[in-house]
VORO-289060 format. One line per 8 residues: number of its first residue (from 1); for each residue x, y, z of C-alpha. Coordinates in steps of 0.5 Angstrom, whole numbers, padded with zeros to 4 digits. Layout:
VORO-289060
NUM) X Y Z ~ ...;
This chain:
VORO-289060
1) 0000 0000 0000 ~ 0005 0006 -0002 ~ 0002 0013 0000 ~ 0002 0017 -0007 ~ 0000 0024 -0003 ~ 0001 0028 0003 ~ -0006 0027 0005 ~ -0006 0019 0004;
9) 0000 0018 0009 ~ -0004 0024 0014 ~ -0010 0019 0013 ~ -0006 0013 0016 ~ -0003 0016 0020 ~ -0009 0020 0023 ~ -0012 0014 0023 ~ -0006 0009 0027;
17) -0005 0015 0033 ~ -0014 0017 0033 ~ -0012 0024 0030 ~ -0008 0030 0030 ~ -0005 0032 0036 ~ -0010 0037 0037 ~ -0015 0033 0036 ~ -0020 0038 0034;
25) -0017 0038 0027 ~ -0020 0033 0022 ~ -0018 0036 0015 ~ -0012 0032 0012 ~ -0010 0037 0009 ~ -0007 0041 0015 ~ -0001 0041 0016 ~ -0001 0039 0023;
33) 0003 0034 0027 ~ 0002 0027 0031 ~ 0004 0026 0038 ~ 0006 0018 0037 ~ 0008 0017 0044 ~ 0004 0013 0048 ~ 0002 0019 0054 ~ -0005 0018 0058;
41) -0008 0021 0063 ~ -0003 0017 0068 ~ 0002 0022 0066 ~ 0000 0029 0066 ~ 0000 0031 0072 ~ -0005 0036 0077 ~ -0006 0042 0073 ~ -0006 0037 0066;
49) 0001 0038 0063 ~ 0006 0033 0062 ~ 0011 0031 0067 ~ 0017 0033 0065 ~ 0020 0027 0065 ~ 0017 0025 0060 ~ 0019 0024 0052 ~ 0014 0027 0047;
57) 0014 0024 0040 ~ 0011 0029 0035 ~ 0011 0027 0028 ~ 0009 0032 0022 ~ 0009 0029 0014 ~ 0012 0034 0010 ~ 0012 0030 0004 ~ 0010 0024 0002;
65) 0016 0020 0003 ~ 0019 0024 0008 ~ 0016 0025 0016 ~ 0020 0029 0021 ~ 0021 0026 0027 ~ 0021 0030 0033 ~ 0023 0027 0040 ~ 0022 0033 0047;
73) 0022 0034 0054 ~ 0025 0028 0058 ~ 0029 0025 0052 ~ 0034 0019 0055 ~ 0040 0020 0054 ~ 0045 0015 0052 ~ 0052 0015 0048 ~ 0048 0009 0043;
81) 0042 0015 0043 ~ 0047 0021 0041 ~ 0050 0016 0036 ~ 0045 0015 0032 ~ 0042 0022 0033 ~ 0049 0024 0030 ~ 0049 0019 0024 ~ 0042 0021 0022;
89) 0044 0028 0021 ~ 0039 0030 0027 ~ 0037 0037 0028 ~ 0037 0041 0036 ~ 0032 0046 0036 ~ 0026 0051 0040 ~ 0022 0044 0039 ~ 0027 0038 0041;
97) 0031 0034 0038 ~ 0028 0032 0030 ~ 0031 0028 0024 ~ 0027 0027 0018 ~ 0024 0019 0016 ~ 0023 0017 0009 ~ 0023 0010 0006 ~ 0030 0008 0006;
105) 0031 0010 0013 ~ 0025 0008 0017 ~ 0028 0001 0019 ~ 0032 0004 0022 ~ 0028 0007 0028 ~ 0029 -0001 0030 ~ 0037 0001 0032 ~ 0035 0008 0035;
113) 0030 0003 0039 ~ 0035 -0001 0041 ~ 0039 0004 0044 ~ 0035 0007 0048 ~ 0034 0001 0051 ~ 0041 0000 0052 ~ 0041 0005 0057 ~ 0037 0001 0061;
121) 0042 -0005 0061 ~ 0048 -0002 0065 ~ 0047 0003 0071 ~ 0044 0010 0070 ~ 0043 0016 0075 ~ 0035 0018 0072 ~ 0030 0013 0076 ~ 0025 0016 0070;
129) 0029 0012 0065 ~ 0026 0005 0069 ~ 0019 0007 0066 ~ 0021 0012 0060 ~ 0026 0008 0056 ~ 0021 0003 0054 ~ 0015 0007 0053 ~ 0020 0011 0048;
137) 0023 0004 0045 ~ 0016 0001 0044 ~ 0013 0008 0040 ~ 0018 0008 0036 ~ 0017 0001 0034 ~ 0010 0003 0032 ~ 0011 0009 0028 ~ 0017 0004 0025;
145) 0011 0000 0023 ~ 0006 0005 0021 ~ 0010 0009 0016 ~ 0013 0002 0015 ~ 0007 -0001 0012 ~ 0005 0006 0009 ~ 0011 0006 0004 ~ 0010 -0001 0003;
């Protein structure tokens, strides 16, 4: 099922992450992100914000072969994350830490997987990571999936 337009990879997307972020929007044709992160209600705390320790993950279509990928807030850190970062030619800026995914590079959401959960595998100072790191891994195995098989 190859996408051949903005709207249609919107529509999948829409439809794997029951809708935009701003759920009030409905129009495939905005230009408007996806928050891919599996937050509930369990993460926000009394005044309805997100806790700080926690890793958002936005992503926003840009074309139909090319989803910017934008991780904020308590992003874990770890020398393999940093590396993989490095290597795909991530960009810091206002919003987070963003890189681009296209077909040819949406495996390899599976590897920066892996390394977050690295992190976890030998000593870590933030208690957080316990509970943040396989969140963050198991969200971007789903996003991996649903571009996946939308360029497919």
């Amino acid at each position: 099922m190859a996408v051949g337009s903005v709207e249609e990879l919107r529509g999948v997307l829409f439809k794997a992450y029951d809708g935009f972020g701003d759920k009030r929007l409905k129009d495939l044709e905005r230009d408007a992100p996806f928050i891919v992160d599996d937050r509930g209600k369990g993460d926000l705390d009394a005044q309805g914000h997100l806790f700080l320790w926690f890793c958002q993950i936005w992503a926003q279509v840009e074309a139909p072969d090319r989803v910017r990928v934008t991780l904020r807030g308590g992003v874990p850190e770890g020398v393999a994350v940093a590396a993989w970062f490095q290597a795909h030619g991530a960009q810091h800026n206002n919003f987070g830490l963003g890189v681009v995914i296209t077909p040819a590079n949406v495996g390899d959401l599976e590897p920066l997987a892996k390394s977050f959960l690295a992190i976890t595998k030998s000593r870590y100072e933030v208690k957080a990571y316990k509970f943040v790191v396989p969140r963050v891994a198991k969200s971007l195995r789903k996003l991996r999936d649903v571009l996946g098989h939308a360029w497919a």
